[in-house]
N, C-alpha and C positions, 0 to 999 in steps of 0.2 A: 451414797448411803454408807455409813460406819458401823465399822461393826463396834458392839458393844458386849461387856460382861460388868455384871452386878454380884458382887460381893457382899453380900448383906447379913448384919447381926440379928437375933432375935427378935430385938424391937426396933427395928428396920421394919423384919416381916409383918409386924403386929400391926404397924403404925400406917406401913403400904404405902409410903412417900415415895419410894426408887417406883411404884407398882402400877400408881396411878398417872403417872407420866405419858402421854402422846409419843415414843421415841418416832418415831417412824417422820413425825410433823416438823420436829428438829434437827432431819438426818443422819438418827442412827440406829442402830437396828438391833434389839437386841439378843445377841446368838446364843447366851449361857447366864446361869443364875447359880450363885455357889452361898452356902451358909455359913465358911471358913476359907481360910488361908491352903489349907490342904487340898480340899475341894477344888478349889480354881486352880491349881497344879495341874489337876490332874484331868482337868476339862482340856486345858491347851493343847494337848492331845490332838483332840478332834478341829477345832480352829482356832485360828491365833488372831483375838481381838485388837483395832485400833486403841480402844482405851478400855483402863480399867476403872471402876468407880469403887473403892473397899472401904470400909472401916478397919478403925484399928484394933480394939477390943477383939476376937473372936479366939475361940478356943485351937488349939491343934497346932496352929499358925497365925499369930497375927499379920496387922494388916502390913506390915513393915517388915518382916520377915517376909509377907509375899511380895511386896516391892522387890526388897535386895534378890529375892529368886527372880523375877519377873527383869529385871534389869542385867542380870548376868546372863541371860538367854534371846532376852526379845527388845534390845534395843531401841526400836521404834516405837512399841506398845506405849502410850501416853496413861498416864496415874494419875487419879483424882481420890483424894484421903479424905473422910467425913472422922470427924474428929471432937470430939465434946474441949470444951474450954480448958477442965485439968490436963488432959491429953494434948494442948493444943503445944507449949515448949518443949514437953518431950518428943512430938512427932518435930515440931521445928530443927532442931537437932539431925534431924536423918539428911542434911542437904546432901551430901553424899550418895543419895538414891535418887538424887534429882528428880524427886518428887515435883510433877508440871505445878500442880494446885490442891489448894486446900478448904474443903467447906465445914466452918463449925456449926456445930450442934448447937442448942435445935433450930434446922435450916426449913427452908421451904421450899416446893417445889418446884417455883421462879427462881432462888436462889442457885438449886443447882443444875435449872438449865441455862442459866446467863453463864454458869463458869463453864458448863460444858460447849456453848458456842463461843466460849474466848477458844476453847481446845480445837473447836472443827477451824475455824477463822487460821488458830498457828497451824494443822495441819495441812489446810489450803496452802497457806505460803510456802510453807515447806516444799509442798511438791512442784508450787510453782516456781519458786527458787530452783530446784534441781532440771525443772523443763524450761528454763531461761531462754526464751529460742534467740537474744538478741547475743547471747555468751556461746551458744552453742554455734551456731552460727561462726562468730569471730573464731572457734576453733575447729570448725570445718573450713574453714577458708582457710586457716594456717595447715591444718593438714592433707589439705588438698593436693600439693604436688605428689607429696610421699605417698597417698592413697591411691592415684592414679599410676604409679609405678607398681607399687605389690599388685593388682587388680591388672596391669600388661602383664606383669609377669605371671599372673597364675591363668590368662589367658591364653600362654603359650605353654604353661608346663601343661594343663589338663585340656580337655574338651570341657568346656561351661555348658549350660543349658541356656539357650538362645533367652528366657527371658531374666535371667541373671544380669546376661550381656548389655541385653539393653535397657534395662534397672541403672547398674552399674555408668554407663555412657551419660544416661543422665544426669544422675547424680554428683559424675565427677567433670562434666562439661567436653567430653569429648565427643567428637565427631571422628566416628567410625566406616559411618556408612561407605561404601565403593560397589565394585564390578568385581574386583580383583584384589586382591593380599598375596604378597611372599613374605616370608620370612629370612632374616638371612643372620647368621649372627658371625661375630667378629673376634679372635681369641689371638689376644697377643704372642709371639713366637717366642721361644725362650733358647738359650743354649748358644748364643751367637757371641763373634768373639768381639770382647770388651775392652783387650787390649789395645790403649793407647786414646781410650778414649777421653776424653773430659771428665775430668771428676764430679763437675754440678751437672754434668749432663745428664738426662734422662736414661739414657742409653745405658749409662756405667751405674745407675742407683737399680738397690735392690726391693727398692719400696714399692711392690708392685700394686696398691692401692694409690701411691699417688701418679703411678704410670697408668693406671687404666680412669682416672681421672681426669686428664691430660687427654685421652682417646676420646672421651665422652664429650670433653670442650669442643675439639674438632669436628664430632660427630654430629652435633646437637647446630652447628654451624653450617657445614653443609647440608645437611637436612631439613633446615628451617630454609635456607637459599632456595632449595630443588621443590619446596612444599609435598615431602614425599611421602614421610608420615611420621612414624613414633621412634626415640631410641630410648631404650632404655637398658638397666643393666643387672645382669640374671645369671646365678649359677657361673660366678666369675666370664660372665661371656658378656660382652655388649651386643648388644641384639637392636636389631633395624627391622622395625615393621614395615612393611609398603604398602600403603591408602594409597591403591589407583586411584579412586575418584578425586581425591585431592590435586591430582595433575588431569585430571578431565581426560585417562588414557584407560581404553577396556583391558581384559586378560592380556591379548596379544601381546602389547604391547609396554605391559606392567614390569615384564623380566627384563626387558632391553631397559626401563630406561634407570631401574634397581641397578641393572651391572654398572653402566656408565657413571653412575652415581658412586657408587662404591671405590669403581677404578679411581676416583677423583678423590676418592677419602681414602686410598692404598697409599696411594703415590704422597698427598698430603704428611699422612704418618711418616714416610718413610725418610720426606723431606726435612720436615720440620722438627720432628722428638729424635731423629736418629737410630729409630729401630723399626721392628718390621711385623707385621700382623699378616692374618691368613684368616680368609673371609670363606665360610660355607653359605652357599644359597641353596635354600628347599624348593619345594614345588610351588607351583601357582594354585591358587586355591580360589573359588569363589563364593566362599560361606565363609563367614569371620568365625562361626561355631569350629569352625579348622583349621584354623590357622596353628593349631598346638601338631596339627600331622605335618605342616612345613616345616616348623621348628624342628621335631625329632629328624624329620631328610635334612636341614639345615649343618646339624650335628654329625648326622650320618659322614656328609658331604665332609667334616674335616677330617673324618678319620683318615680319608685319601693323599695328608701330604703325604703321610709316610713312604708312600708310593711318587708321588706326582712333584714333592717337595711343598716348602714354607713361601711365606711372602708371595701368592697370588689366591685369585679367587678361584672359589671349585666350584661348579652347581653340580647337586645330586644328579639331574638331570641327566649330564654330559658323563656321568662315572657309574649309574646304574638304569638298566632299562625300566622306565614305569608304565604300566597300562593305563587306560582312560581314567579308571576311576578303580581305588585300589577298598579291598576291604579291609574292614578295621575294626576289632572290639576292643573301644575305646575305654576310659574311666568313666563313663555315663554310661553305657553298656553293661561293664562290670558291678559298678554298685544296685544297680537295678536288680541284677542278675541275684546278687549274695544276699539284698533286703529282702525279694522274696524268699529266699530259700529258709531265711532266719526266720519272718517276722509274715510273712503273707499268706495270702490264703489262695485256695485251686483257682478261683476267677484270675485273681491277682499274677499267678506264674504262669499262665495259660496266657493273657494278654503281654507277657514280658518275653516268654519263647516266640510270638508269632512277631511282637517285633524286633527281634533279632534276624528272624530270617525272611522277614521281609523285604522285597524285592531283588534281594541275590540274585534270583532265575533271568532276571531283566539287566545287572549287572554285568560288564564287560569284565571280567577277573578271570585269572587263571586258576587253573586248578589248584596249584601250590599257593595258591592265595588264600584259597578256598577249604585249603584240609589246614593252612597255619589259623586260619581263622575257628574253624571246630578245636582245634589242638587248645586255643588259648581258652573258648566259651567252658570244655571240658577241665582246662585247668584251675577257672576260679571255681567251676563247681564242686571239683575235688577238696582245693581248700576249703571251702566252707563247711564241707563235710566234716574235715579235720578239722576246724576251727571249733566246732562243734558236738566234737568227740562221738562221731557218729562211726557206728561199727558198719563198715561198710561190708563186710564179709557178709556180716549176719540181715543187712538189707537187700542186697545188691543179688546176695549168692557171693563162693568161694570162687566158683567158675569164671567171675565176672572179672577182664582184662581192661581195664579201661580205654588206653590208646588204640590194643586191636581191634576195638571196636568202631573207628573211625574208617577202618577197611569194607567194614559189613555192611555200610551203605549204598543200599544200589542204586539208590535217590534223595532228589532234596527232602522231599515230604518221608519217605523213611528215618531221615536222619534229622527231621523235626521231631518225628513223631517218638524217635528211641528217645532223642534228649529231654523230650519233654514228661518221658516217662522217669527217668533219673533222676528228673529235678523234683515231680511227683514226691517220690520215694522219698528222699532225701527229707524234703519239707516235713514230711509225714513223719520223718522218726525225729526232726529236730523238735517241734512242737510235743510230742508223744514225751521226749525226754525232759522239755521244759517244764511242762507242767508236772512230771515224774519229779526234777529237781526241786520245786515249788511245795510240795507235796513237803519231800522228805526234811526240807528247813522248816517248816511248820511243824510238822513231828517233834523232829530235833527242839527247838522251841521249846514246844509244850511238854514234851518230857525230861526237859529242864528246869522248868517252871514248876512241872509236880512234884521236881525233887528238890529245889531251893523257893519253895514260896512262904515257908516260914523265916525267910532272910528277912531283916527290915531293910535291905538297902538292896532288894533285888529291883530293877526296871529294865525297863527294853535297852538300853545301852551296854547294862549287863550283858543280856540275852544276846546283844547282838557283837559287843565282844568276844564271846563263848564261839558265836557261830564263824565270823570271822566275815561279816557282812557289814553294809549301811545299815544305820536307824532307817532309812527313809526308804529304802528297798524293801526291805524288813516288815516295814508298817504295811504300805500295797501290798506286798505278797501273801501276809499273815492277816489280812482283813478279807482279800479275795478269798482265802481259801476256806477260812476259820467262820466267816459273815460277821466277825467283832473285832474291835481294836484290841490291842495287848492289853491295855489298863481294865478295860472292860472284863475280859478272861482273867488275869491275876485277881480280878475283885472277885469274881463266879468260884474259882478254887477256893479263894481263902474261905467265901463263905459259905462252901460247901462243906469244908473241913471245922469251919465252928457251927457248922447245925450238927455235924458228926460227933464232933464232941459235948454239944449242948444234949445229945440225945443219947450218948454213952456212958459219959463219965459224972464225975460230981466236980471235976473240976471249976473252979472259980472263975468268974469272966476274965479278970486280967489274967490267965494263969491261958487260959484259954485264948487272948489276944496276944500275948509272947508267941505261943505256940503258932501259930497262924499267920507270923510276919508284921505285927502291930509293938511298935514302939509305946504307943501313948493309949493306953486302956480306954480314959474317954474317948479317943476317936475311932477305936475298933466297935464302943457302942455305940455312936453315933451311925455309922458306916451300915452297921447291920441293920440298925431300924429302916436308913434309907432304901436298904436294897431288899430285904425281906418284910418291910412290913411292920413287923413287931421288936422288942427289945429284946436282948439273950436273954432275958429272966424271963418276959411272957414266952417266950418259944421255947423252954425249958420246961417250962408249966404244962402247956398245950403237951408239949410230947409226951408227959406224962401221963396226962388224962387219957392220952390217944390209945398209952400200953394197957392201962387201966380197964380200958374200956372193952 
């Protein structure tokens, strides 16, 4: 169904030809009815019609001045001109507003729904031309390998949400599944000496995107040989994923046959380009949702040539002691953590604190695991606060230490129970202030609005340049609060201020439509009949008799 707007002249209305139409039987719907050019301006506000059906005659605005507006804003919107025979060269002329279609006067009803379904028929295609699945298609398949590198690599920079993962895997045809994942990644060694080397040698060139190019051929080669898993290449680092399953080998035996592999792609490099790389290997992991905590031990792991030297492999492993299972507040932890604090509500942060500290007590982790892991939950909370411009003084208390209060814990359920009161807090003043901030831009607004609404070029883009905001922000927040849209409210002032003056002064209608923000007199009296009722000269009359009386 389409939406529609009816633009209609006088004897439009008289005649009831747009009125008596079935829309609904021809697919489209229709949302708004204006009696000028100005009018449907000022509807678009509220929804933005597929097509428009106008005449061209109408007072305020014609029908071609609301095109050229209607086309400088809404691109898509389709236009249909009813147009009498002398009107019909001059409206010809306007090809430039790309006017879709034209019905002359006087039309019939069949007449203008055979042009209006040539109009739903070109929107069909149109859309069906943009959802081409046979085109899209051809361009998912070409960007398919590059899709599948960005999507490894952001599965090692962040923790994903398992069903991301396996969305993702789909979509771009990889087989992920295993037992077991390491991560290891590869970073070529720099500062070695060059002298005496080959000039076209790789060794002696400073182009180090076509030396890690040259790494990845190699890589991409024995790794396809070993069936071991993914290379790909991240944050200047070549990085080797290990799918145990792909070698039918569980955890055990995942890190042995990753080194072996490696040693064969060391030695390779060293042979064949002439220079020398140093491999970090991270932990074994048997959740692919984690394989971004191998990664960072991957990294970890190369900080240690500086100690151990260049040109071999290191595993984290073998250079720092790891417990069974380590804790970790992840990037899926943390956003959870800041979305409620911003955006959620008490059920919402009450089910986010419990799982965070869920299953800790069961957890084999050390203690210093365990207060690094409070240290970090307390530090996004703090930022948020800040991010937030949350007075923590004035929530918290002045007393309140944030870090020594990670001491005051005599247990786990104690130290659920403070944080979950912090976060509590926190939430409570950041909503208290939103709606506070919400508030005072509506203010701001409206007593902007009281003091320029006799502008004729005031509108909400004004208003919202003033305030230093989106339109589109702007409209949600000033309609939540206000229960009207802007145009709605500019209309309620202005003709609040010429009943004021219809009932004060002797000023003259146009005198009285200058005064009020009205460019064009007739349409300040047109404007008032539709929204009070009666003309400024009967509601002059009336208030008369009323003092009279």
């Amino acid at each position: 169904m389409y939406k529609l707007m009816l633009v209609e002249d006088e004897e439009d209305v008289r005649e009831g030809i747009l009125r008596e139409i079935d829309w609904a039987r021809h697919g489209f719907e229709v949302i708004e009815t204006a009696e000028n050019g100005q009018e449907a301006a000022e509807l678009f506000e509220r929804q933005v019609p597929d097509v428009v059906v106008t005449d061209i005659r109408m007072p305020f605005m014609d029908g071609l001045q609301l095109a050229a507006w209607i086309r400088q804003r809404y691109e898509a919107t389709k236009i249909v001109i009813l147009t009498g025979f002398d009107e019909f060269e001059y409206a010809q002329k306007a090809v430039k507003l790309h006017i879709d279609e034209y019905v002359l006067k006087p039309y019939s009803a069949q007449e203008l729904i055979d042009v209006l379904a040539k109009i739903k028929r070109r929107i069909d295609e149109e859309a069906a031309e943009k959802e081409n699945v046979q085109t899209l298609q051809e361009h998912y398949r070409r960007s398919l390998p590059v899709l599948r590198e960005v999507f490894l690599a952001s599965l090692v920079a962040r923790k994903l949400p398992r069903r991301e993962i396996e969305e993702k895997c789909r979509s771009y045809d990889l087989e992920l599944a295993a037992d077991a994942y390491v991560v290891s990644v590869i970073s070529m060694d720099t500062g070695e000496d060059t002298e005496g080397a080959a000039e076209a040698s790789l060794r002696a060139s400073k182009d180090m995107e076509l030396k890690r190019f040259a790494v990845l051929n190699i890589a991409e080669e024995i790794v396809e040989k070993h069936r071991l898993g993914r290379v790909f290449l991240h944050n200047d680092y070549l990085v080797l994923l290990t799918v145990a399953g792909q070698v039918q080998e569980g955890e055990a035996s995942a890190l042995k046959k990753t080194l072996t592999v490696l040693e064969d792609f060391r030695q390779s490099i060293e042979k064949y380009l002439k220079f020398t790389v140093t491999i970090g290997v991270g932990t074994v992991c048997g959740d692919l949702t984690d394989v971004s905590y191998s990664y960072k031990d991957a990294v970890l792991a190369l900080d240690y040539r500086g100690i151990l030297g260049s040109n071999r492999i290191i595993c984290i492993d073998d250079v720092e002691t790891r417990f069974v299972e380590k804790l970790r507040f992840d990037e899926l932890k943390e956003h959870a953590l800041i979305r409620c604090l911003k955006v959620g509500t008490p059920q919402e942060i009450q089910e986010t604190v419990d799982g965070l500290f869920h299953g800790i007590g069961e957890t084999q982790v050390s203690f210093k695991d365990y207060q690094i892991y409070l240290m970090e939950m307390l530090t996004a909370i703090l930022k948020a606060a800040k991010d937030a411009n949350v007075d923590l003084d004035a929530v918290l208390g002045t007393d309140f230490v944030p870090f020594a209060e990670l001491h005051k814990f005599a247990s786990l359920q104690e130290a659920k129970s403070r944080i979950l009161g912090l976060c509590t807090a926190i939430m409570n003043s950041i909503a208290s202030q939103r709606q506070y901030t919400y508030k005072s831009l509506v203010e701001q607004a409206i007593e902007y609005t009281k003091s320029h609404f006799h502008e004729t070029d005031i509108s909400i883009q004004k208003v919202c340049s003033h305030l230093h905001i989106s339109a589109g922000y702007f409209s949600s927040i000033f309609k939540k609060e206000s229960k009207m849209t802007f145009v709605n409210y500019l209309m309620h002032i202005r003709m609040e201020a010429a009943k004021e003056l219809l009932r004060t002064t002797d000023l003259k209608a146009f005198e009285i439509a200058e005064r009020v923000g009205y460019a064009e007199p007739n349409y300040f009296s047109f404007s008032f009949r539709k929204h009070v009722g009666v003309s400024p000269k009967e509601y002059r009359s009336a208030a008369v008799e009323g003092q009279r009386g």
